[in-house]
LUMNU-600802 format. One line per field, with one value per residue (C-alpha): residue number from 1; residue in one letter; x, y, z. Coordinates in steps of 0.02 Angstrom, whole numbers, padded with zeros to 5 digits, always signed. Layout:
<nunus>
resi	c(NUM ...)
resn	c(A ...)
c1	c(X ...)
c2	c(Y ...)
c3	c(Z ...)
</nunus>
This chain:
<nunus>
resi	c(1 2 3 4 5 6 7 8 9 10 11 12 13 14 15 16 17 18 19 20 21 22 23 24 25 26 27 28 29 30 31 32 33 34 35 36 37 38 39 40 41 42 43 44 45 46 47 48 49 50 51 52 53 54 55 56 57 58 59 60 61 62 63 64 65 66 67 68 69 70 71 72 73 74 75 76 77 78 79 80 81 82 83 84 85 86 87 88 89 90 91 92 93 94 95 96 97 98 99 100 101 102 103 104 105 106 107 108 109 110 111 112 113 114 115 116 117 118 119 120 121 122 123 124 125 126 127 128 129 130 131 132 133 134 135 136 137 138 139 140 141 142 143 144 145 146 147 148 149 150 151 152 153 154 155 156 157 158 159 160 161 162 163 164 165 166 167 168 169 170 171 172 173 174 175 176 177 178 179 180 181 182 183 184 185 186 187 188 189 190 191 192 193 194 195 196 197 198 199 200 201 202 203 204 205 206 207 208 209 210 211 212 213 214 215 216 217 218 219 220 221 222 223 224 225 226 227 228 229 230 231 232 233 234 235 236 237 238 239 240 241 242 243 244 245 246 247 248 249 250 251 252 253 254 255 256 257 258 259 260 261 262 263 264 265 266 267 268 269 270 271 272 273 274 275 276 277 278 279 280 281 282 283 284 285 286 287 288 289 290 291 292 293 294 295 296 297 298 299 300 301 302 303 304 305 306 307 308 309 310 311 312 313 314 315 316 317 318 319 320 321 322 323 324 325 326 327 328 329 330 331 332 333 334 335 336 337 338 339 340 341 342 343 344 345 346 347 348 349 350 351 352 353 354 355 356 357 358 359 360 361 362 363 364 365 366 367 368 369 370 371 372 373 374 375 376 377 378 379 380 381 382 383 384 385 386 387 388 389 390 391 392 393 394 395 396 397 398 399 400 401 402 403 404 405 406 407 408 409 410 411 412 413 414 415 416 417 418 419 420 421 422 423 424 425 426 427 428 429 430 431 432 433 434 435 436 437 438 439 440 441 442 443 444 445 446 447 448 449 450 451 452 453 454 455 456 457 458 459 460 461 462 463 464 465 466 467 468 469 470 471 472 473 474 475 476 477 478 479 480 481 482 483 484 485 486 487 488 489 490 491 492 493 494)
resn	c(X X X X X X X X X X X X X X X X X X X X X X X X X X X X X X X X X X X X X X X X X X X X X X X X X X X X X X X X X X X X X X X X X X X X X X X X X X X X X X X X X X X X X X X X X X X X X X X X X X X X X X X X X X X X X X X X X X X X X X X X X X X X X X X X X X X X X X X X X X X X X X X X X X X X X X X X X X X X X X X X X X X X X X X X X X X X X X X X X X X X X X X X X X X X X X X X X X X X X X X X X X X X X X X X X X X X X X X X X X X X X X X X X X X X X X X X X X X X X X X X X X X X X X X X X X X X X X X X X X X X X X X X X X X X X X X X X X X X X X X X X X X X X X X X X X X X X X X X X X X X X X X X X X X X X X X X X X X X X X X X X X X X X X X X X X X X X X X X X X X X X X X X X X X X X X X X X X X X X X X X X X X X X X X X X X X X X X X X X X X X X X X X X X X X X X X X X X X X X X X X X X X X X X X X X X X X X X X X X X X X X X X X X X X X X X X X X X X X X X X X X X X X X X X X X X X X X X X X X X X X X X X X X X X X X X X X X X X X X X X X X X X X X X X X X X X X X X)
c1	c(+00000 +00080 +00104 -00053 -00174 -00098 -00138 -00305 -00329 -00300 -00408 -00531 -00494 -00492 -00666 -00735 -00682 -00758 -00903 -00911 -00879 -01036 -01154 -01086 -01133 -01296 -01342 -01284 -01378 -01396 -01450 -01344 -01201 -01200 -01138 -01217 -01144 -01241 -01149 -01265 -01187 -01212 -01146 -01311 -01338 -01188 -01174 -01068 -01012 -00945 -00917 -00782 -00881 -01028 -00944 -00876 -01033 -01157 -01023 -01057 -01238 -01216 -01103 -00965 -00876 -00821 -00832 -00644 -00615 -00697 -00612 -00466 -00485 -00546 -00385 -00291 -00363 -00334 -00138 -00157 -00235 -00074 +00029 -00058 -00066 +00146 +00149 +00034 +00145 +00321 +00363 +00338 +00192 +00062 -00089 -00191 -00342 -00511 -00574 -00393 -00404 -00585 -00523 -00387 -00493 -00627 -00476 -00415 -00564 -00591 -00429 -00464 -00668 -00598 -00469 -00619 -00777 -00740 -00741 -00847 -00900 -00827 -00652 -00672 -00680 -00560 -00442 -00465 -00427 -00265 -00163 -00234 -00328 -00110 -00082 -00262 -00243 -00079 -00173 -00302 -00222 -00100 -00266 -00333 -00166 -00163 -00354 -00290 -00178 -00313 -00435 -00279 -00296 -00454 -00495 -00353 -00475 -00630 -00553 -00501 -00664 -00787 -00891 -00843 -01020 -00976 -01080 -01062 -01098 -00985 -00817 -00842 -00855 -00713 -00606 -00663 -00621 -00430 -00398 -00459 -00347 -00206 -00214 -00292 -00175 -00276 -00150 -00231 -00415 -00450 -00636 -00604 -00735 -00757 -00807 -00980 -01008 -01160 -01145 -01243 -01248 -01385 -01364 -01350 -01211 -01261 -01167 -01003 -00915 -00746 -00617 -00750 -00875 -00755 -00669 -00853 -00908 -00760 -00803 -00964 -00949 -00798 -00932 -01070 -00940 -00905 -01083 -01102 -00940 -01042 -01151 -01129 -01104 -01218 -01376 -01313 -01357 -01496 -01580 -01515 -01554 -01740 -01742 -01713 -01829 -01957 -01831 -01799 -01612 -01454 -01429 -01245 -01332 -01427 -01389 -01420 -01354 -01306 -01281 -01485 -01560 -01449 -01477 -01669 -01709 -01580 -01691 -01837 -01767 -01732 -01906 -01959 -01853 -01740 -01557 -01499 -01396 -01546 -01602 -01700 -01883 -02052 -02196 -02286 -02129 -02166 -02374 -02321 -02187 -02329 -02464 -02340 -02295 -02452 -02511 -02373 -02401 -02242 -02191 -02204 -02111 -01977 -01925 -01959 -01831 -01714 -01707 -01710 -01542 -01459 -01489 -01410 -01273 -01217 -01242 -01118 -00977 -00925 -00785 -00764 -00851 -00873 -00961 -01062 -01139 -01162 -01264 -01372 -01403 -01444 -01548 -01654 -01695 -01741 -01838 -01924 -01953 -02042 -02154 -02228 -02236 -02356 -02462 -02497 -02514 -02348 -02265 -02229 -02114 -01978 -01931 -01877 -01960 -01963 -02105 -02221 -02245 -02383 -02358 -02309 -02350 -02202 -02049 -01925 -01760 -01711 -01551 -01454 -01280 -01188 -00985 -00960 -00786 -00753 -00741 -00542 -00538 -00652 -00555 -00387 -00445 -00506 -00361 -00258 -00349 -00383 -00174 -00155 -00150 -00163 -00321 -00300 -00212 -00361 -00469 -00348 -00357 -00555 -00563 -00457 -00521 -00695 -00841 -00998 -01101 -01121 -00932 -00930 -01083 -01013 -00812 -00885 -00953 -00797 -00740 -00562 -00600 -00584 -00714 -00620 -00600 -00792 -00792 -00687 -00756 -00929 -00876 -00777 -00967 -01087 -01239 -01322 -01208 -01243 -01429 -01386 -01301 -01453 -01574 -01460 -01489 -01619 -01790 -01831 -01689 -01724 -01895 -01833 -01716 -01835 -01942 -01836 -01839 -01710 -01632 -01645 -01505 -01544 -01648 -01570 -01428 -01350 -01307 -01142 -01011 -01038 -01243 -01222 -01084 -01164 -01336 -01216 -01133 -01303 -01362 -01210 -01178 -01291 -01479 -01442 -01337 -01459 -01581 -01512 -01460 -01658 -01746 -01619 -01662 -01860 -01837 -01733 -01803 -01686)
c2	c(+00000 +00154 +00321 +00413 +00258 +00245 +00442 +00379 +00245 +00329 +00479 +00337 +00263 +00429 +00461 +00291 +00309 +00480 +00375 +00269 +00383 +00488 +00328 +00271 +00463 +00458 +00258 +00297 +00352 +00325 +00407 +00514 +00524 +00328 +00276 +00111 +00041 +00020 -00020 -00063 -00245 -00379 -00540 -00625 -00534 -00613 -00786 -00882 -00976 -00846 -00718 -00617 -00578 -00541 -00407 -00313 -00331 -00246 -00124 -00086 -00044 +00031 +00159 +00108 +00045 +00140 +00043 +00066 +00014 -00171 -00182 -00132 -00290 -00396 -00348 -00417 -00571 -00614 -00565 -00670 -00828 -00799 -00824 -00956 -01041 -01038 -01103 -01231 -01301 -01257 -01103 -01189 -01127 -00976 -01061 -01212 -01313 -01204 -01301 -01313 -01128 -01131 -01250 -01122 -00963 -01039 -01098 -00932 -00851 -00994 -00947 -00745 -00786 -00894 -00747 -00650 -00729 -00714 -00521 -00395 -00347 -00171 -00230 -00355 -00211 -00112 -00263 -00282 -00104 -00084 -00248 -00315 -00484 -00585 -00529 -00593 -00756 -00775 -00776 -00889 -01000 -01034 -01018 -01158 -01271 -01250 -01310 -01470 -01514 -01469 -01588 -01721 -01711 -01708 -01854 -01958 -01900 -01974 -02123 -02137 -02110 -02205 -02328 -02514 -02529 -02585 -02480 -02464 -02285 -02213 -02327 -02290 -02096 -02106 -02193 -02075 -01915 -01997 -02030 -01852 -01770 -01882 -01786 -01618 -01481 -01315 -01217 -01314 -01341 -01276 -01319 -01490 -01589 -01744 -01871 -01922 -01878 -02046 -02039 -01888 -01785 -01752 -01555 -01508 -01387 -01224 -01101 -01215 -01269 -01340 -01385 -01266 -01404 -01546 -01452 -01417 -01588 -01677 -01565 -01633 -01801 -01804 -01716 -01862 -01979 -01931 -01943 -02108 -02165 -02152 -02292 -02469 -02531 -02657 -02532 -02452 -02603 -02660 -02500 -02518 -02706 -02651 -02503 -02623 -02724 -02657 -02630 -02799 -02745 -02781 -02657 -02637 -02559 -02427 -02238 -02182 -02041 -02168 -02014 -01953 -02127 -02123 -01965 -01988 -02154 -02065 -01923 -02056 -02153 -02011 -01923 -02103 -02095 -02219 -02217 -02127 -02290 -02381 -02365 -02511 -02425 -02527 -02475 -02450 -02336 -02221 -02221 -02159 -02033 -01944 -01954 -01867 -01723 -01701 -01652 -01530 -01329 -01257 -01178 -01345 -01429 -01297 -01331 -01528 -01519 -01407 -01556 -01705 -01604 -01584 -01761 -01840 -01724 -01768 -01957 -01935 -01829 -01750 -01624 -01545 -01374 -01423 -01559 -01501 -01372 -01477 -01592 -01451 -01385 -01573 -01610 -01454 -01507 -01677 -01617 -01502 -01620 -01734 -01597 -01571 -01743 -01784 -01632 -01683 -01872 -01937 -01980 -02157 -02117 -02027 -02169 -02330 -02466 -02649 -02726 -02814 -02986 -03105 -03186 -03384 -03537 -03614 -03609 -03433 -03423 -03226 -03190 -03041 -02969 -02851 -02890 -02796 -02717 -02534 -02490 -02455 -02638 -02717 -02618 -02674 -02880 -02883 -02811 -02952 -03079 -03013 -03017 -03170 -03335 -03471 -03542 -03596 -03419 -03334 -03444 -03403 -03211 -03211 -03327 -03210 -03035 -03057 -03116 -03060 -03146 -02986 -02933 -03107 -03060 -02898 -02965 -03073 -02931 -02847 -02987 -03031 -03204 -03292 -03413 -03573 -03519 -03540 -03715 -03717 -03559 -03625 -03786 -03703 -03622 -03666 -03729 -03554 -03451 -03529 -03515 -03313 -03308 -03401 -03275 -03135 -03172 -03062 -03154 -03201 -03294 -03380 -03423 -03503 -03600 -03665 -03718 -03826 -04022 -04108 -04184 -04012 -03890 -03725 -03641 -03461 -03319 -03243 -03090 -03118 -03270 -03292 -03313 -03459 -03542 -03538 -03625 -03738 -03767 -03803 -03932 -04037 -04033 -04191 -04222 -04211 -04051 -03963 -04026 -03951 -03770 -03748 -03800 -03643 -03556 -03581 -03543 -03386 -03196 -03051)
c3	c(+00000 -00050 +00052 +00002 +00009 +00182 +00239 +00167 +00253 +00428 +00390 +00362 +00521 +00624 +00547 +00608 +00777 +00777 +00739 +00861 +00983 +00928 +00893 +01080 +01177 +01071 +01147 +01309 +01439 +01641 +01794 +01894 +01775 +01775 +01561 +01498 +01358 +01203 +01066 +00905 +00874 +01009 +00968 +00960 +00803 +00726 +00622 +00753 +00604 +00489 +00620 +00552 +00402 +00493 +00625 +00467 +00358 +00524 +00538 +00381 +00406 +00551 +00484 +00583 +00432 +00275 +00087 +00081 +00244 +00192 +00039 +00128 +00254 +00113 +00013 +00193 +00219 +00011 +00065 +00216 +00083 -00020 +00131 +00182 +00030 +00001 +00180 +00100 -00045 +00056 -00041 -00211 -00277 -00242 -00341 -00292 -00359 -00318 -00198 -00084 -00094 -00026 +00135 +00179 +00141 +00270 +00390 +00398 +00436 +00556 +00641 +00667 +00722 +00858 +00900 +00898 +00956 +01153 +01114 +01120 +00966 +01000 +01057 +00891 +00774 +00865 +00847 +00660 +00638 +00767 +00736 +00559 +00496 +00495 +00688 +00729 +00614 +00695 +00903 +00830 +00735 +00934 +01038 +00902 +00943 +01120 +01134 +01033 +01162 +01313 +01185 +01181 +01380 +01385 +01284 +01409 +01549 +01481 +01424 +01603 +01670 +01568 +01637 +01573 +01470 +01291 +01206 +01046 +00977 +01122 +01081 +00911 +00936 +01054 +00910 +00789 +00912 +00944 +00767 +00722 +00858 +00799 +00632 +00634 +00561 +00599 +00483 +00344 +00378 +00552 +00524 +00488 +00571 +00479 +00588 +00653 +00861 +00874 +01082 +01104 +01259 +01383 +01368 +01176 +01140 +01010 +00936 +00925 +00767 +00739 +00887 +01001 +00989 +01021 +01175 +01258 +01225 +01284 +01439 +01455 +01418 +01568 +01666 +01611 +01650 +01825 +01900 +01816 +01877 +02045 +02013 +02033 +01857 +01867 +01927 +01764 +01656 +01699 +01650 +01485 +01470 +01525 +01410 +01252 +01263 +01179 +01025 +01040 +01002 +01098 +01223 +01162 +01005 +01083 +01048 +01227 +01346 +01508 +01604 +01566 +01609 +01766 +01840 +01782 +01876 +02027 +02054 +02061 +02190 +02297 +02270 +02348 +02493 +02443 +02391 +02206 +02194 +02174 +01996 +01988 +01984 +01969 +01882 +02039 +02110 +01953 +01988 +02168 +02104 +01983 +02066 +02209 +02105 +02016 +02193 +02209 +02152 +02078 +02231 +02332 +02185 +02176 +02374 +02339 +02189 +02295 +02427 +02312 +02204 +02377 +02442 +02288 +02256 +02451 +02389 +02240 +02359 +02190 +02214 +02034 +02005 +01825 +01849 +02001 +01901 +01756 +01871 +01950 +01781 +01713 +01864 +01861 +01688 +01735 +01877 +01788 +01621 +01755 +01865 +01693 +01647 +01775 +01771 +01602 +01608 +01511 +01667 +01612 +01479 +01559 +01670 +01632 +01754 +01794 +01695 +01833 +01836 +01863 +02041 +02013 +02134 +02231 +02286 +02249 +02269 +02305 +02199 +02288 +02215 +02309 +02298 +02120 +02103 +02063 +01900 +01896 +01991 +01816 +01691 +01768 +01787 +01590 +01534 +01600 +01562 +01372 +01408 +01457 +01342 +01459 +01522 +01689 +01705 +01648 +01796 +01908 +01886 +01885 +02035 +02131 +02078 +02028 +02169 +02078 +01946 +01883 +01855 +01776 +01626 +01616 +01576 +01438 +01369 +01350 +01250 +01353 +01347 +01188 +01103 +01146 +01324 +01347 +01357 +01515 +01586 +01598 +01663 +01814 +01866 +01987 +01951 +02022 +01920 +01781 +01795 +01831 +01655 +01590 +01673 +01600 +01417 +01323 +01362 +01213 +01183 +01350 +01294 +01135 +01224 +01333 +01215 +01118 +01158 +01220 +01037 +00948 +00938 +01016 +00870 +00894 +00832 +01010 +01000 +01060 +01070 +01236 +01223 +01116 +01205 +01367 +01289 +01186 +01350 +01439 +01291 +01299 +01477 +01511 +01572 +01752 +01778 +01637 +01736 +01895 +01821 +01756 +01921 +01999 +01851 +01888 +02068 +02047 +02077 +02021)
</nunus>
């Protein structure tokens, strides 16, 4: 830009500020001398997702911004592109196919909205004009890298924290998110976003695009993770294996927030009196809880809610800020999602409950599980065993870590022991616990099992290895300890 383009430019500039000085003593006003701060452009007004281009184009209307001035800034940012672009091919060339131009034209832009976005829209414009679109690209484009590494650590904290449920659409997002992190290159295509997020959260995020989004939901989900961390594992899966069954799908399958079912059926249980570790509701436990807040007015609900939040957050002795306040704000949603749930009759659907069952003559046997491990315990015994080659090995590890049933049907799912380990496995069980694992399987595959005859082969498809192995198990096993393992099956009340 030569000289007298440049005493242009800052007679431009001067001019503009004059202008937002007078547009600012015009919009301000306040009692006894007090100044309020109106400035024409609040960031609500602005396209979060082209932001940069928005600020200068409502500057423009509001007079705050001259027609040289923009082409001035668009004449920047197509210097900044040509810098960008030799970075781009290592000094060799200054062209590059239209639509590699495009991806560092919208990366660029990327970088100086996310230098600009925490801003006031003021201080934005003001920045634009004092230290130029390369200085700004430059502080995005290290704000951009330094939340990659916070993302990097934050995706090592989640990892750390999930809760040993194999389901499906989470490990494959979490794959997705640590192969994307293992590649992004902001520089070239800080928008780059191309992977599919299936585990969804239980609070949505808005206005978020790029590495913003991933940061907040990594955030989140570690937040999501923490609560559920709280619960016994096992409380955990039995709401999903009630939840499917109406889909008749394999829990594993389902896209479902764990931490909303959780926190949903642990704000029942307290409402009832009983313990948020609990989660095992009946369908009679949810009749009580809305016929008990349909009674309620909203001022008797508010205090109720106040109490019941209180009561479970003293349950989960969580320490983090973070996720305290993500839990108040996901509980007052809950709470409030229910209140008008019952006033209006849907009650039944927020809540996932024990389907009741017709009373049967004679004898029950009263199953009762309590010795589960932590979940840093079950994470550390299935990775040795997945480790581990040798079979009696294997036995000897689960014999000496794991005393629940439950841990048991929850290590198969994780898939550390191989297919020709069943054999053995099964055969080193109790009668009981192998009329547990039989009671475990989806009920229709129980049914179907029990309504073959002796001579046929078990007419089914398992879901998983370990389904069929067990009921191949069972068929070959002989007439008397089959017979034994289904009268404890018969008996048995879980």
């Amino acid at each position: 830009m030569n000289t007298a383009n440049t005493a242009g430019m800052r007679t431009e500039k001067d001019a503009r500020e004059l202008a937002m000085r007078d547009v600012l003593k015009k919009n301000a006003a306040g009692d006894g001398g007090e100044v309020v701060s109106s400035f024409p452009i609040t960031t609500e007004q602005l396209d979060p997702n082209r932001y940069t281009q928005a600020l200068l184009a409502a500057a423009r209307e509001k007079g705050l911004l001259s027609d040289t001035q923009q082409q001035a800034f668009g004449n920047d940012l197509l210097q900044l592109l040509a810098v960008v672009t030799r970075r781009y091919t290592r000094e060799k060339s200054s062209s590059v196919p239209v639509g590699v131009a495009e991806m560092l034209f919208a990366s660029a832009l990327y970088c100086i909205d996310y230098c600009l976005k925490p801003l006031s829209p003021q201080r934005g414009l003001e920045l634009l004009e004092t230290e130029g679109v390369a200085q700004l690209y430059a502080r995005g484009l290290w704000e951009i890298n330094r939340q990659l590494r916070r993302c990097k650590l934050l995706l090592l904290q989640v990892e750390k924290t999930e809760v040993p449920l194999p389901l499906i659409c989470y490990g494959e997002t979490m794959d997705q998110i640590s192969d994307f992190l293992s590649i992004y290159r902001p520089e070239v295509d800080a928008l780059a976003l191309d992977f599919s997020i299936d585990y969804p959260l239980y609070l949505p995020l808005e206005r978020l695009w790029g590495i913003a989004y991933l940061t907040e939901y990594l955030k989140a989900l570690l937040c999501e993770n923490r609560v559920c961390g709280r619960f016994p594992r096992r409380e955990i899966a039995g709401l999903l294996s009630q939840y499917s069954r109406p889909y008749g799908l394999p829990w594993q399958s389902l896209g479902v927030n764990l931490f909303e079912i959780t926190l949903t059926n642990a704000l029942g249980a307290v409402w009832l009196g009983r313990s948020p570790m609990e989660l095992s509701l009946s369908e009679e436990d949810g009749r009580v809880l809305a016929a008990q807040l349909a009674s309620l007015d909203k001022e008797g609900f508010q205090l109720q809610a106040t109490q019941v939040y209180k009561q479970l957050r003293e349950a989960l002795q969580i320490t983090s800020q973070e996720t305290l306040a993500y839990l108040r704000k996901a509980a007052a949603s809950i709470c409030r999602r229910l209140y008008h749930s019952a006033k209006t009759g849907e009650f039944a659907v927020w809540f996932i409950c024990r389907k009741e069952q017709p009373e049967a003559m004679g004898q029950k046997l009263y199953f009762q599980d309590d010795n589960t491990v932590s979940n840093a315990v079950f994470c550390r015994i299935a990775e040795e065993i997945s480790r581990e080659e040798d079979m009696e090995k294997k036995l000897a590890i689960l014999s000496g870590g794991i005393h629940s049933i439950y841990d048991l049907a929850d290590l198969l799912e994780t898939g550390c022991f191989w297919t020709e380990d069943y054999p053995a496995l099964f055969a080193s069980l109790g009668d009981l616990e192998l009329a547990v694992l039989l009671r475990l399987l989806p009920q229709e595959e129980q049914e179907r099992f029990l309504a073959r005859t002796p001579a046929e082969e078990p007419p089914m498809e398992p879901e998983k290895d370990w389904d069929q192995a067990l009921l191949r198990y069972l068929d070959g096993a002989g007439a008397e300890r089959l017979e034994q393992v289904l009268s404890i099956y018969g008996m048995l009340e879980m």
